[in-house]
C-alpha positions in Angstrom: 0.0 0.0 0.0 2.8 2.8 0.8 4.4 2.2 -2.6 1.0 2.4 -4.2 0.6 5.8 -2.4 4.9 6.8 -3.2 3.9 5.6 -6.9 0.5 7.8 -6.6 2.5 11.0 -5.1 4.5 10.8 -8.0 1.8 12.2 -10.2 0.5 15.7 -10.8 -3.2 14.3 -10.4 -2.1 13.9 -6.3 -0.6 17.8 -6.4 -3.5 19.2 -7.7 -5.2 22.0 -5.6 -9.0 23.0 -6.1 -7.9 26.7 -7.4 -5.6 25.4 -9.9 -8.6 22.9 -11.0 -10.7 26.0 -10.9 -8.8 27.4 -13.4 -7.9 24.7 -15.4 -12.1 24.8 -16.4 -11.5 28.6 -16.9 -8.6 27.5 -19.3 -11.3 25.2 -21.3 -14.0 28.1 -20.9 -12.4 30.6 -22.9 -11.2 27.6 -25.4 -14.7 27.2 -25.9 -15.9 30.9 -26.4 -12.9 31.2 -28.4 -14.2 28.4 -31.1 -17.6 27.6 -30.9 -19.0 32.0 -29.9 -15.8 33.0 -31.7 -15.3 35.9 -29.2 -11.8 37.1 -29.9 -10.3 33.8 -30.7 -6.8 35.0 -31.7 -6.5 35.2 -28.1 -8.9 33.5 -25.8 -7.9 30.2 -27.9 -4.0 31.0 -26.4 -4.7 32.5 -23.3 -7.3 29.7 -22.5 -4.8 26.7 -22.8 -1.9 28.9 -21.2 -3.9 28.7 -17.9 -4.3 25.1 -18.5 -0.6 24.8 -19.0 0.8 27.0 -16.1 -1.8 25.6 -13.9 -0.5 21.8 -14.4 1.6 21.3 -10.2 5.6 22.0 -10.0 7.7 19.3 -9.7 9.4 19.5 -6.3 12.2 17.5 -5.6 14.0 18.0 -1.8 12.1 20.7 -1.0 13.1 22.8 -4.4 11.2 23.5 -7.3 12.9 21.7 -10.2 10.3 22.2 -13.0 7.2 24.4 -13.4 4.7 26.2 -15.8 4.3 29.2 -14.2 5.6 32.0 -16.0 6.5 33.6 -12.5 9.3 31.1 -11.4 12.4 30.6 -12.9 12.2 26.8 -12.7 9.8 27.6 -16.0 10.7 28.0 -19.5 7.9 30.1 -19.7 9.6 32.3 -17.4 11.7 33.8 -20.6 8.5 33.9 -22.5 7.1 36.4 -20.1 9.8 38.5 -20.1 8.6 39.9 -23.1 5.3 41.2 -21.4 7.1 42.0 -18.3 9.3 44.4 -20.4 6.4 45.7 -22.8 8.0 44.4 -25.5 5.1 42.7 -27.4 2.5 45.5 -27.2 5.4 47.5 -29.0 5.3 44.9 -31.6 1.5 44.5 -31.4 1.3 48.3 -31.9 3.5 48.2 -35.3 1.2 45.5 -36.6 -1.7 47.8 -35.4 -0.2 50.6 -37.3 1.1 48.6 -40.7 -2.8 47.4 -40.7 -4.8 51.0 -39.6 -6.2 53.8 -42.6 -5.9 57.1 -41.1 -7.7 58.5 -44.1 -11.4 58.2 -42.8 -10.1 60.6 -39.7 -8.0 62.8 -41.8 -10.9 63.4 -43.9 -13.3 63.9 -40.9 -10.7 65.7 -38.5 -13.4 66.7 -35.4 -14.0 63.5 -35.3 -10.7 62.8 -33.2 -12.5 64.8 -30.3 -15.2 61.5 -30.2 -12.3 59.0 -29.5 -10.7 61.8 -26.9 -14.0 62.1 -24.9 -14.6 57.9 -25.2 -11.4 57.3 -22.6 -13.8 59.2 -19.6 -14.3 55.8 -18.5 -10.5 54.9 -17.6 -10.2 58.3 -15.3 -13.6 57.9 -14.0 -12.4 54.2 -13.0 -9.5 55.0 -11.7 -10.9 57.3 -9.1 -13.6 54.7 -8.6 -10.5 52.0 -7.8 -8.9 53.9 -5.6 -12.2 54.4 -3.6 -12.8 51.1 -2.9 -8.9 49.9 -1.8 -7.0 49.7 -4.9 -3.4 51.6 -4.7 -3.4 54.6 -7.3 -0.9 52.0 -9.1 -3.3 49.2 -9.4 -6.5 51.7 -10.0 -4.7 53.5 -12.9 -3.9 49.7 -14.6 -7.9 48.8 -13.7 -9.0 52.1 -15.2 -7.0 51.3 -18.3 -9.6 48.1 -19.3 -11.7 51.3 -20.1 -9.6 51.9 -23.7 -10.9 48.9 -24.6 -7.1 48.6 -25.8 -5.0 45.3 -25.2 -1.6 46.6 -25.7 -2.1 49.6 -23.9 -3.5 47.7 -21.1 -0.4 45.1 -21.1 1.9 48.3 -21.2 0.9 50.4 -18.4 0.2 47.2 -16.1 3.6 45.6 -16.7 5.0 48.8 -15.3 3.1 49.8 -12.7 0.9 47.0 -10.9 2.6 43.5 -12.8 1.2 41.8 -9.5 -2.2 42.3 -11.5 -1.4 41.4 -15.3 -3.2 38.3 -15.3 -6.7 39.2 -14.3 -5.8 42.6 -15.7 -5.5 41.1 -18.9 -7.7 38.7 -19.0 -10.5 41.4 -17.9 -9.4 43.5 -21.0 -9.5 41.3 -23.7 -12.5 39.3 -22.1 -14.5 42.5 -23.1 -12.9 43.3 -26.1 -14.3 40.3 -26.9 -17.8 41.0 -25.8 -17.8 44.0 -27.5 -20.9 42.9 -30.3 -22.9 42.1 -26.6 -22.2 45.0 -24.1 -21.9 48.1 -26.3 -25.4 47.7 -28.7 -27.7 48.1 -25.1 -25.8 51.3 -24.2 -26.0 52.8 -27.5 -29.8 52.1 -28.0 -30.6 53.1 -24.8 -28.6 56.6 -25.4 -30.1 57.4 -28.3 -33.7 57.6 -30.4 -34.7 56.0 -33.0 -34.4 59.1 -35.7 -30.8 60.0 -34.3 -29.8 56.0 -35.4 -31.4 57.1 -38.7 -29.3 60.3 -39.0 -27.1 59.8 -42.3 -23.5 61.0 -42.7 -21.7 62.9 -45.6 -20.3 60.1 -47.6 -18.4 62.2 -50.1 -15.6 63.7 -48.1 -12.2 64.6 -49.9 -9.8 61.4 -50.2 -6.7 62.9 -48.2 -3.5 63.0 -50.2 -0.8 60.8 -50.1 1.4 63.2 -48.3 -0.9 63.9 -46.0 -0.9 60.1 -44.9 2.8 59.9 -44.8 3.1 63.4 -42.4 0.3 62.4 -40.1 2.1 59.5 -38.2 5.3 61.7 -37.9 2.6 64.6 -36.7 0.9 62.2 -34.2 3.7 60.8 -32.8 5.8 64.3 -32.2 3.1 65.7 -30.8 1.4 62.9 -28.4 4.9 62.1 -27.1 5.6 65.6 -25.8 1.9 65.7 -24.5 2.4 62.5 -22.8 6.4 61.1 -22.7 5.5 58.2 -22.0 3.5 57.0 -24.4 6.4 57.3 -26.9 7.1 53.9 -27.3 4.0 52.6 -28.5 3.0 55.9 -30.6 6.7 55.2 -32.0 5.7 51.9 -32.9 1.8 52.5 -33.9 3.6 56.1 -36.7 6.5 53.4 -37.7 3.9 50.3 -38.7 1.6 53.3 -40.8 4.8 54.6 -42.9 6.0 51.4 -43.5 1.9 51.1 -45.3 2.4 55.3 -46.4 5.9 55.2 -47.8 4.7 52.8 -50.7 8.2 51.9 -50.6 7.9 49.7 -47.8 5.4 46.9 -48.5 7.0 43.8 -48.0 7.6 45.3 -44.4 4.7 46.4 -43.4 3.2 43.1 -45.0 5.3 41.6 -42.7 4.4 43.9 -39.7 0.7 43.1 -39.8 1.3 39.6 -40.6 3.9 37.4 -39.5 4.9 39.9 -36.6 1.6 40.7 -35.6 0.8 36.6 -35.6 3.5 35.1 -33.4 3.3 38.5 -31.1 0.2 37.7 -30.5 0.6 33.7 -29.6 3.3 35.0 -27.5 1.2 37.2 -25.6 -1.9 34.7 -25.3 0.4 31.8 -23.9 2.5 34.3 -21.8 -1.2 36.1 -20.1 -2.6 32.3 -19.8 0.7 30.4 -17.7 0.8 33.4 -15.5 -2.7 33.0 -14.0 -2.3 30.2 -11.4 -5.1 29.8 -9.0 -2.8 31.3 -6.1 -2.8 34.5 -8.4 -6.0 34.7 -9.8 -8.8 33.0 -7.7 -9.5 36.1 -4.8 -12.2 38.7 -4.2 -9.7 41.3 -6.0 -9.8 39.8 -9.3 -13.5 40.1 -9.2 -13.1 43.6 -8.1 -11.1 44.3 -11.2 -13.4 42.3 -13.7 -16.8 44.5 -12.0 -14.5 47.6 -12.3 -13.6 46.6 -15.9 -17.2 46.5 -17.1 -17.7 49.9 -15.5 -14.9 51.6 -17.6 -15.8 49.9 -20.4 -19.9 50.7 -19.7 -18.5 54.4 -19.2 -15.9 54.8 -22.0 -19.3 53.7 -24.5 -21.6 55.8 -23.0 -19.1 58.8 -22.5 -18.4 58.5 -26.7 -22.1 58.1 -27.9 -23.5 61.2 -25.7 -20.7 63.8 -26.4 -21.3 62.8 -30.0 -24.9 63.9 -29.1 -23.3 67.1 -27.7 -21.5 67.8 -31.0 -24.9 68.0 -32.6 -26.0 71.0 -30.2 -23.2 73.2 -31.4 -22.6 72.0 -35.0 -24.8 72.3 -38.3 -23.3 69.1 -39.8 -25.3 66.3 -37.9 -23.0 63.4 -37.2 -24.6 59.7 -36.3 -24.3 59.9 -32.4 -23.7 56.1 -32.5 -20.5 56.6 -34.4 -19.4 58.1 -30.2 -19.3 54.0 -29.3 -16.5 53.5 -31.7 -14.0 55.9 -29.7 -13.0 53.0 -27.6 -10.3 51.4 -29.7 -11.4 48.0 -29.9 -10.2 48.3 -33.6 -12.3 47.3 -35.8 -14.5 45.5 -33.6 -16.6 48.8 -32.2 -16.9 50.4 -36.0 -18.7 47.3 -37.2 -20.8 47.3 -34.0 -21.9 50.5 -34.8 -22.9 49.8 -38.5 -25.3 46.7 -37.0 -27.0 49.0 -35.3 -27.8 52.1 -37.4 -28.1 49.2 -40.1 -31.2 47.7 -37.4 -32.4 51.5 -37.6 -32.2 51.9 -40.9 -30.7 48.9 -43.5 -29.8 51.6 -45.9 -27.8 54.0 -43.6 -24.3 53.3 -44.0 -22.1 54.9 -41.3 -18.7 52.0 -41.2 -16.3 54.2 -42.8 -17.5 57.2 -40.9 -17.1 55.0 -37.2 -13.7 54.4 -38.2 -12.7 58.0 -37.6 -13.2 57.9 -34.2 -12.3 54.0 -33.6 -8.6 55.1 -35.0 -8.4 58.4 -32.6 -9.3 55.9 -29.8 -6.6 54.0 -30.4 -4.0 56.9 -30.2 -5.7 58.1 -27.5 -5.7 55.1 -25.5 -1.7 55.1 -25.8 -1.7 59.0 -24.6 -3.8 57.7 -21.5 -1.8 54.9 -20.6 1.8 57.5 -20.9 -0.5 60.2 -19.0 -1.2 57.2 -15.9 2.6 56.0 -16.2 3.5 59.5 -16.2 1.6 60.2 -13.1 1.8 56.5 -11.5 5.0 55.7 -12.0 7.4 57.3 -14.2 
């Protein structure tokens, strides 16, 4: 019988705690959102078997920790892999691939528009304040508040930084509703709006801007968000380099590979490297679901805060814009812009406002990065 039980100890199925078990059915969860509701599968799909993989028991031989799968010990070879998160180096490589793949030309053509996806990041400053009510340090409250961009990489940069005790549930939050965009935002929109502003129709024949235009914009965007916020260089650096590289027209087999290969294995990377770093230890407490109820409330916010001060711009302007093209501030690219068109299409089936969302979904996703170098600024630069 004792070397039945010696024999028995030897495998993981004896190590196995309830949390890591826990987890390991979150893990399959978000495998199955990811493929059969196809909620944001590029990364659910990763992140859902990295928390099956770093939530498999350590080996422990003599007391010492010999082998593991959790990104945070160095017994793990996905200890490395996370090093890349850790140092922000794949949302720096996620934001070239962003910026190789993004138009700028809707918001060049459509330039107030840029003041929708400024006023759609009220929710991560309204959350923040919101965190730091309820316990949070201003550390942890400004990486909470961040879920409210709506902006993975941006998320992943900031928390790494300032709170990376939280990048797991942090994470997961984010891209959880990222994912959930086509369910949460329609509600907030209808309910923020009638049925004749959904019907409002937009100028479709606005000037194509010029090619120069294109290339000086990224250079103009990333000079001047830098010196408003320092440290959101890197990722505007990265998000102006990816859009010459598609500007230049001299550059296309990089930027093809940019939004491509790059973009591809940064985001596995990121997926596997989120997923082995959310044990049960880390991830199963009554802060997590904190963050994930704080999360929707930025998120719920940042919507809201987009579609009602596109209402605003009506008051004061003769040019009536769509007030559901406010929802696609948050820079859930392209996710929010397509949202938008379901739901002035349900309105309407011959209103066609995509191209015109896609204005303010771009500006959300500069101003995300300015938010998160404002918050590291403030937080801890």
């Amino acid at each position: 019988m004792q070397d039945a039980f010696q024999i028995w100890s030897l495998f993981g199925f004896s190590q196995l705690s309830l949390k890591e078990l826990v987890m390991i059915l979150i893990g399959g969860l978000l495998i199955y959102l990811a493929i059969k509701k196809k909620y944001e599968p590029l990364l659910l799909l990763p992140i859902g078997l990295g928390i099956m993989i770093g939530n498999i028991p350590a080996i422990v031989i003599n007391g010492k920790e010999v082998f593991s799968t959790d990104a945070y010990s160095p017994a793990s070879p996905f200890y490395y892999l996370y090093w890349g998160l850790d140092k922000s180096i794949y949302p720096a490589l996620i934001f070239l691939g962003i910026g190789a793949m993004t138009d700028f030309g809707p918001l060049l053509a459509r330039p107030r528009l840029i003041l929708i996806g400024a006023a759609a990041q009220l929710g991560i400053f309204t959350t923040v304040l919101l965190a730091i009510l309820i316990g949070f340090s201003p550390q942890q409250a400004g990486s909470i508040g961040i879920i409210g961009a709506a902006d993975g990489p941006s998320t992943i940069f900031l928390t790494s930084l300032v709170a990376p005790e939280l990048l797991a549930p942090i994470i997961i939050a984010a891209y959880s509703y990222i994912a959930l965009v086509p369910v949460i935002q329609p509600p907030i929109m209808r309910f923020l709006t009638t049925k004749t502003e959904r019907r409002i129709k937009m100028n479709q024949t606005e000037a194509e801007p010029s090619r120069l235009l294109k290339i000086i914009f990224p250079i103009a965007f990333f000079l001047i968000g830098s010196l408003i916020s320092q440290g959101a260089a890197m990722l505007l650096g990265m998000l102006a380099f990816g859009n010459l590289l598609r500007e230049s027209g001299v550059t296309d087999r990089l930027a093809r590979t940019a939004r491509t290969s790059i973009t591809d294995i940064t985001t596995i990377l990121i997926g596997i490297s989120v997923g082995v770093s959310a044990t049960g230890e880390r991830f199963l407490n009554y802060r997590s679901l904190l963050i994930f109820a704080l999360g929707a409330a930025a998120f719920v916010i940042s919507t809201a805060s987009g579609v009602l001060f596109a209402k605003l711009m009506n008051l004061v302007s003769k040019e009536k814009i769509n007030p559901l093209i406010g929802a696609a501030g948050v820079s859930a690219l392209p996710d929010s812009a397509r949202v938008v068109q379901m739901v002035a299409t349900e309105a309407d089936p011959h209103n066609f406002i995509l191209l015109q969302a896609m204005a303010p979904n771009v500006a959300g996703q500069i101003a995300s990065a300015i938010c998160a170098g404002i918050l590291f600024r403030m937080l801890g630069g």
